[in-house]
N, CA, C and O of each residue as an XYZ file, in Angstrom:
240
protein
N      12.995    -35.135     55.586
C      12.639    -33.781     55.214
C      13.447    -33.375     53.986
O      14.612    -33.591     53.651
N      12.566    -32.800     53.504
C      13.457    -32.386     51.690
C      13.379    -30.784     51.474
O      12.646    -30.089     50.771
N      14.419    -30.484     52.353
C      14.467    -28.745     52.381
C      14.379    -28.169     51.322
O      13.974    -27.007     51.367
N      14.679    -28.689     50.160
C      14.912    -28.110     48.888
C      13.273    -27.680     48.482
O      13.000    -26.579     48.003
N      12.378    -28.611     48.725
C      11.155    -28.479     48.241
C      10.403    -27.974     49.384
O       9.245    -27.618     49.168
N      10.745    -27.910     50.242
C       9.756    -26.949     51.592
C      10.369    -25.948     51.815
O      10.194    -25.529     52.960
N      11.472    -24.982     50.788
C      11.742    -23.676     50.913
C      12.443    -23.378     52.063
O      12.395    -22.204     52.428
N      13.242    -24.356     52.888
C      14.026    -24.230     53.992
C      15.374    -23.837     53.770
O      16.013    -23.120     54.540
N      15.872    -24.404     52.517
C      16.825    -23.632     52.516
C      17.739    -22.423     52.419
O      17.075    -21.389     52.494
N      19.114    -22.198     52.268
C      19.327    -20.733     52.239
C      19.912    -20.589     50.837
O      20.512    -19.541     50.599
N      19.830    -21.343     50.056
C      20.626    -21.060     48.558
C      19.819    -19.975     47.774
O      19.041    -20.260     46.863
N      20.042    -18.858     48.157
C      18.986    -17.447     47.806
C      20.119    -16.700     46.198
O      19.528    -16.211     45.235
N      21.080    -16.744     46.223
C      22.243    -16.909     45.193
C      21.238    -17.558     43.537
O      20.893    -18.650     43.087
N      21.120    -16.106     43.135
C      20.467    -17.361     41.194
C      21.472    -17.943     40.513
O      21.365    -18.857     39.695
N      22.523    -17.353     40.893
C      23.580    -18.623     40.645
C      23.368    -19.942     41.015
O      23.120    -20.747     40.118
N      23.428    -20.389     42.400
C      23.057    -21.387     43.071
C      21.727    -22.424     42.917
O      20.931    -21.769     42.244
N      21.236    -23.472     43.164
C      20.354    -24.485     42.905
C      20.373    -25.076     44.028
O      21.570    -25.154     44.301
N      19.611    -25.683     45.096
C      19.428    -26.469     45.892
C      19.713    -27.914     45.343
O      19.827    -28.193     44.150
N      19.846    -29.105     46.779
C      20.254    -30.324     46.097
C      20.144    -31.111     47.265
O      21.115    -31.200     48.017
N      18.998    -31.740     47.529
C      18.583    -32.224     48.697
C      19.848    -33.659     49.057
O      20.218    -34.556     48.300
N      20.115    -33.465     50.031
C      20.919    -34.698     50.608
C      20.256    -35.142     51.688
O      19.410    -34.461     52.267
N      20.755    -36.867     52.197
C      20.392    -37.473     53.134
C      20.883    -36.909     54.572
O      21.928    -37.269     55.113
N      19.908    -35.908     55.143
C      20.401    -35.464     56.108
C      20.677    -34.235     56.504
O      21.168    -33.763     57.530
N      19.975    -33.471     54.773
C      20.167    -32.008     54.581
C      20.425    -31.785     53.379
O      20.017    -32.631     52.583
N      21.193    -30.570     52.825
C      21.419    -29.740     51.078
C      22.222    -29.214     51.141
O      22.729    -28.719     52.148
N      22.715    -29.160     49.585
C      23.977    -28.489     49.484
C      23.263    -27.647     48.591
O      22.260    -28.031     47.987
N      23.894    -26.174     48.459
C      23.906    -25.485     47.166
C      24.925    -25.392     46.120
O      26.051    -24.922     46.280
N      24.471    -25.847     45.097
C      25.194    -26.264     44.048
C      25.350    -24.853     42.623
O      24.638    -23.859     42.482
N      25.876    -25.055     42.251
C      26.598    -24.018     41.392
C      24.777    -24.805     40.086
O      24.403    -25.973     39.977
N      24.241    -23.659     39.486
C      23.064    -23.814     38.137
C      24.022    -23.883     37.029
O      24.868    -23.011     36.827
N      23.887    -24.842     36.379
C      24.646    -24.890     35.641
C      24.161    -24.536     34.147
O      22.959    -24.729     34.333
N      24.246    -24.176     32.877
C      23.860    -23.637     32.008
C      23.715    -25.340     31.163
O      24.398    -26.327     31.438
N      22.446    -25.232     29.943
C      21.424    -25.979     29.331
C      22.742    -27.310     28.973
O      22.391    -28.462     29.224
N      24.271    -27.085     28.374
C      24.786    -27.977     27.832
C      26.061    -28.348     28.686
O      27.178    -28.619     28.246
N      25.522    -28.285     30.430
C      26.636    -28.513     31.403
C      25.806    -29.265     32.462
O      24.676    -28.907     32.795
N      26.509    -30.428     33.011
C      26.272    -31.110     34.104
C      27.260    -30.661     35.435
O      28.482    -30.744     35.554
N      26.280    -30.182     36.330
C      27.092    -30.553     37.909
C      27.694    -31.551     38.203
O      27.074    -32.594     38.415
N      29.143    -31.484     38.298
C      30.324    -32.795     39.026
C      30.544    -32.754     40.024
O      31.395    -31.957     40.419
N      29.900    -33.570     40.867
C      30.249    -33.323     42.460
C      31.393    -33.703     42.473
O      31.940    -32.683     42.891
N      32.182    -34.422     42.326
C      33.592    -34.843     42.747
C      34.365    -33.565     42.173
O      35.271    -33.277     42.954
N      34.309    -32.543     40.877
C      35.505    -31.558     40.554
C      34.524    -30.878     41.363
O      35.301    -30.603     42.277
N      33.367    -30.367     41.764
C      32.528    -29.302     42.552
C      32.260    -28.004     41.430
O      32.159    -26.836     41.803
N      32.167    -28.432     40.022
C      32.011    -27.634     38.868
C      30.707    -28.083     37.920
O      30.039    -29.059     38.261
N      30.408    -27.398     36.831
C      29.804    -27.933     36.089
C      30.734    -28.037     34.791
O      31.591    -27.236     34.415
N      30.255    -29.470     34.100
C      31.129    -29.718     33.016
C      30.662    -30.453     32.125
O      29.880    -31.368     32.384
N      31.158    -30.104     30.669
C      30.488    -30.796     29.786
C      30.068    -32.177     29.923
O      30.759    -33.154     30.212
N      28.355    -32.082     29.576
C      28.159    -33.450     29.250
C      28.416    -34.438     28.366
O      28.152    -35.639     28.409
N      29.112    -33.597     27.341
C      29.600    -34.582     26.611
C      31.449    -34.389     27.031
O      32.189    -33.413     27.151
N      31.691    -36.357     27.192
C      33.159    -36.790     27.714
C      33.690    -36.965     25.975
O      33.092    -37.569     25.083
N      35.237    -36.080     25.872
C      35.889    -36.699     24.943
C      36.719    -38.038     25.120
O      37.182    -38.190     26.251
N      36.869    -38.600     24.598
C      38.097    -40.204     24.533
C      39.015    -40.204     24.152
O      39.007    -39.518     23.130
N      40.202    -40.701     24.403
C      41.130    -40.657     23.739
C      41.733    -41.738     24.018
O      42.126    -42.212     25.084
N      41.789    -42.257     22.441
C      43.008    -43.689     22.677
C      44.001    -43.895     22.635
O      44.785    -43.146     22.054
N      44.336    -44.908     23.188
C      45.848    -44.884     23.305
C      46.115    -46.266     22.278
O      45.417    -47.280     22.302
N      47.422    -46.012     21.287
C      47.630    -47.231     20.917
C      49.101    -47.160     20.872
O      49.893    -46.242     20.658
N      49.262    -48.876     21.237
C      50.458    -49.396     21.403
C      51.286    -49.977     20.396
O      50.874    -50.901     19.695
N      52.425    -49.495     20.284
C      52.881    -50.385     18.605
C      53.653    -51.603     19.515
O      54.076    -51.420     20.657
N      53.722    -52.577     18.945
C      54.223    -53.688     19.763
C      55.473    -54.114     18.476
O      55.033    -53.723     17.394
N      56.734    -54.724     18.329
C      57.654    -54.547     17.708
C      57.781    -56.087     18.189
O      58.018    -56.499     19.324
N      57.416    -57.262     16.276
C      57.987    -58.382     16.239
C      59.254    -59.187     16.191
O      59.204    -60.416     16.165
């Protein structure tokens, strides 16, 4: 069953977005056009990742 799409759920919040899981849904934070939902921080965050390198001076 995919509550998200048969209107079962309770994420009534326009903040909020449904997000069907195995077993049920979470409501998830909508995130705005240039942000991805991170389930692991439980935020939305840029899709674009900065890098940063690290360099090592090594001494002959």
């Amino acid at each position: 069953v995919d509550e998200c799409t048969e209107g079962l759920d309770d994420c009534a919040d326009p903040q909020l977005q449904c997000r069907n899981t195995v077993g049920g849904y979470g409501c998830i934070p909508r995130c705005s056009a240039d942000l991805l939902f991170d389930p692991q921080q439980g935020a939305c965050v840029s899709k674009f990742k900065i890098h940063s390198h690290s360099h090592t001076l090594k001494q002959y």
